[in-house]
C-alpha positions as CSV (number, residue, x, y, z in Angstrom):
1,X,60.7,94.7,86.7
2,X,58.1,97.6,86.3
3,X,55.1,97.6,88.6
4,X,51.7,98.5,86.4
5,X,48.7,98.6,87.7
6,X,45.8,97.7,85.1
7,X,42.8,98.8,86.9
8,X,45.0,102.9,86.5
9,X,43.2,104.5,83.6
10,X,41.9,107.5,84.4
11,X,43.7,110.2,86.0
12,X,47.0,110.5,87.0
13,X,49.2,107.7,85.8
14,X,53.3,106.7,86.8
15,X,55.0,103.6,85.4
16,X,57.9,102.2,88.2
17,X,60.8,100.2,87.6
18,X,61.9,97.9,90.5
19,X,60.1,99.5,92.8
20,X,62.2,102.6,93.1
21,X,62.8,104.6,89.9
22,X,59.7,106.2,87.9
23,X,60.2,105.7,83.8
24,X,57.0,107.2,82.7
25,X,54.4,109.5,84.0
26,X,50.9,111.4,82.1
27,X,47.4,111.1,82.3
28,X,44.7,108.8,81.3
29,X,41.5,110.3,80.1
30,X,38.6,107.0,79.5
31,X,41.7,104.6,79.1
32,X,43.4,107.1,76.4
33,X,46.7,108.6,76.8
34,X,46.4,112.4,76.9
35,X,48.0,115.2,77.5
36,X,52.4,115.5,77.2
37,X,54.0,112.4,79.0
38,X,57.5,112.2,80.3
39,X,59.5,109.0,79.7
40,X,62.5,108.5,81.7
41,X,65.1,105.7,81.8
42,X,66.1,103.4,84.6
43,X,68.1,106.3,86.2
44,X,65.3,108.2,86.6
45,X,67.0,111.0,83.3
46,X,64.2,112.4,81.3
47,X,64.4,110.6,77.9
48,X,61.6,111.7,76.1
49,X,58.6,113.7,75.8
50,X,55.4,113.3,73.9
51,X,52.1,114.8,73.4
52,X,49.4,112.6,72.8
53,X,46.8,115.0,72.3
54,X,48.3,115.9,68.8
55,X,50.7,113.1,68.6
56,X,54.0,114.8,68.1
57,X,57.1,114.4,69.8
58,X,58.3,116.9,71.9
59,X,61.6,116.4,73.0
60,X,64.3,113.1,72.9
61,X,67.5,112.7,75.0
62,X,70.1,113.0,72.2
63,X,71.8,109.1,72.8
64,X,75.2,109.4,74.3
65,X,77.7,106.3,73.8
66,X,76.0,104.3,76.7
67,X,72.9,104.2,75.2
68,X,74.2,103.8,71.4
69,X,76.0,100.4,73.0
70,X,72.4,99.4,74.2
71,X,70.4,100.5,70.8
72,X,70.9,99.9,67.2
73,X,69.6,100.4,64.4
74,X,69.5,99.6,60.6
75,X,68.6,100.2,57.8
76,X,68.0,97.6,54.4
77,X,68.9,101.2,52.3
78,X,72.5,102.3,50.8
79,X,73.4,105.9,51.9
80,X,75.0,108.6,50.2
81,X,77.0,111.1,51.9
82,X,74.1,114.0,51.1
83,X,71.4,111.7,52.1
84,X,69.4,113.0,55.5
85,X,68.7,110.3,57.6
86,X,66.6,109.9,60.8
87,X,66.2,106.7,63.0
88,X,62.8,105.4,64.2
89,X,61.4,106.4,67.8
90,X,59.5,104.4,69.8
91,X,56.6,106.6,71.5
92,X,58.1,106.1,75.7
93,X,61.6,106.8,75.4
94,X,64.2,104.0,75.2
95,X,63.3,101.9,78.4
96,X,59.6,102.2,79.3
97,X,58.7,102.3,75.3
98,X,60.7,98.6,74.8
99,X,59.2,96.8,77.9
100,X,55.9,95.6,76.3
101,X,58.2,93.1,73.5
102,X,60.0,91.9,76.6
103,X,57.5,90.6,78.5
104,X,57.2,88.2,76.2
105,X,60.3,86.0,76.5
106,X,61.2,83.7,78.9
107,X,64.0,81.4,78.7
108,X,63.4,77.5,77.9
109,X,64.4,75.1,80.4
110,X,67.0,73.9,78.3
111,X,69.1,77.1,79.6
112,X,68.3,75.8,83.0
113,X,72.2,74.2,83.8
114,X,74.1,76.7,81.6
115,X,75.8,80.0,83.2
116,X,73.0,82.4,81.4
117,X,75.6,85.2,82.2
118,X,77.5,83.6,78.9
119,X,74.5,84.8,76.9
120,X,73.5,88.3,75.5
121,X,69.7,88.7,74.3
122,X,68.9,91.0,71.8
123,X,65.6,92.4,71.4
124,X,64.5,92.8,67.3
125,X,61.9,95.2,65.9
126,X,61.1,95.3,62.6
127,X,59.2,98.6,61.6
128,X,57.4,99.5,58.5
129,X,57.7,102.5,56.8
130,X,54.2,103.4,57.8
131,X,55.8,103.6,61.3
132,X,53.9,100.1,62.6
133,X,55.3,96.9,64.2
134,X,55.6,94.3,61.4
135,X,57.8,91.7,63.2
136,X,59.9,91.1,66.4
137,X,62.2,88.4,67.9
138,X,64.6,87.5,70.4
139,X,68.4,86.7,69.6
140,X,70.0,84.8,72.8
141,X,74.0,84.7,71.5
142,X,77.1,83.4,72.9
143,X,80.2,83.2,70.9
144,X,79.4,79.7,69.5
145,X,75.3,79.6,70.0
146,X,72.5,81.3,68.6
147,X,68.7,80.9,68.8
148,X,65.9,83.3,67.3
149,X,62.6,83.2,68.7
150,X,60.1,85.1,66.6
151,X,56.7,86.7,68.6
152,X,53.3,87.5,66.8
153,X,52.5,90.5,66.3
154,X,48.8,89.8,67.6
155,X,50.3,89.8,70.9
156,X,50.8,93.6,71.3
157,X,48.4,95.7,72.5
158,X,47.6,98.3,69.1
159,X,49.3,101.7,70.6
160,X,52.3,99.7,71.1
161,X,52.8,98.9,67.6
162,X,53.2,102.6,66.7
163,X,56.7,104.1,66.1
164,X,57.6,107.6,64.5
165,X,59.0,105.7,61.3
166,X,62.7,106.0,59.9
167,X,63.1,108.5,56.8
168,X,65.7,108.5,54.4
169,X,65.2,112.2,52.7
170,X,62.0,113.0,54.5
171,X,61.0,109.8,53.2
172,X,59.8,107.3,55.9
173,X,61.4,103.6,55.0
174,X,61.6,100.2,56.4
175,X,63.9,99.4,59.8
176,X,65.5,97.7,62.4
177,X,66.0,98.7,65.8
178,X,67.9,96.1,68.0
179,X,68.5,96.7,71.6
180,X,70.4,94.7,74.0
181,X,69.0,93.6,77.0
182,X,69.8,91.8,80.7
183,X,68.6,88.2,81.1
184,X,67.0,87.9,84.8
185,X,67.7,84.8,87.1
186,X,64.3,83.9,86.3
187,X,64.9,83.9,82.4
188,X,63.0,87.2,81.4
189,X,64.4,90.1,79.9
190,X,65.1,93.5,81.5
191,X,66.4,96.5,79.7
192,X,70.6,96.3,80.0
């Protein structure tokens, strides 16, 4: 679980996850972001970089086949073989940039006498071509069970609605991004 601290918004700002591992760090000028932030994932590997002062993306880790097994994404588009295609980004890398939609979810008590460790939850982001949030849900599978629970969009702060948006041909275009995540012994979700 990350420790925030609300009251941090100007200055000198670092996001920590369990208490150990920093995942993001940048400055706060009058409760905007500013300035290039670094976005690391639970490891403590730089993931990303961004610069909020003229909102462009600096650098992303390349994903290796660890993190393709925890990320997915998709695309309601037929590709041809010519066809240049890039994925959407979510502004804080691939752990710190997801945590917002999880906080979200917590598992109803009807999970309560089951093994949860039977279960996979998957976290569901719909983005628009305009690069915003337009829906998001949580899958909770096992091989013979499946229940969706669907989110408001209301409930997300504004600058956590903004992705860099998919393209197809320079193109931006509607898409999915589904990432897996851990289900905690007190039924939240963690990144996996």
């Amino acid at each position: 679980m990350m420790d925030t601290n609300k009251q941090i918004k100007q200055g000198l700002y670092q996001a920590i996850y369990w208490h150990r591992t920093v995942i993001a760090t940048g400055t706060y000028d009058n409760n905007v972001k500013t300035g290039i932030w670094h976005f690391f994932d639970t490891r403590g590997r730089l993931v990303e970089n961004f610069d909020y002062d003229n909102l462009r993306l600096l650098y992303e880790e390349p994903m290796d086949s660890i993190s393709s097994e925890h990320i997915i994404y998709a695309f309601d588009n037929t590709f041809k073989d010519t066809d240049h295609v890039t994925k959407p980004i979510k502004i804080g890398g691939r752990c710190y940039g997801y945590i917002p939609y999880m906080k979200f979810f917590m598992l109803s008590h009807d999970f309560d006498d089951l093994n949860i460790l039977r279960f996979t939850a998957i976290l569901e982001l719909l983005i628009s071509p305009g690069g915003r949030l337009a829906d998001f849900k949580v899958h909770i599978k096992s091989p013979d069970f499946e229940r969706i629970t669907t989110f408001s969009t209301e409930l997300i702060d504004d600058e956590d609605k903004i992705f860099i948006p998919a393209t197809l041909n320079r193109k931006p275009i509607l898409s999915r991004i589904f990432v897996k995540c851990r289900i905690t012994d007190d039924g939240g979700l963690d990144v996996d």
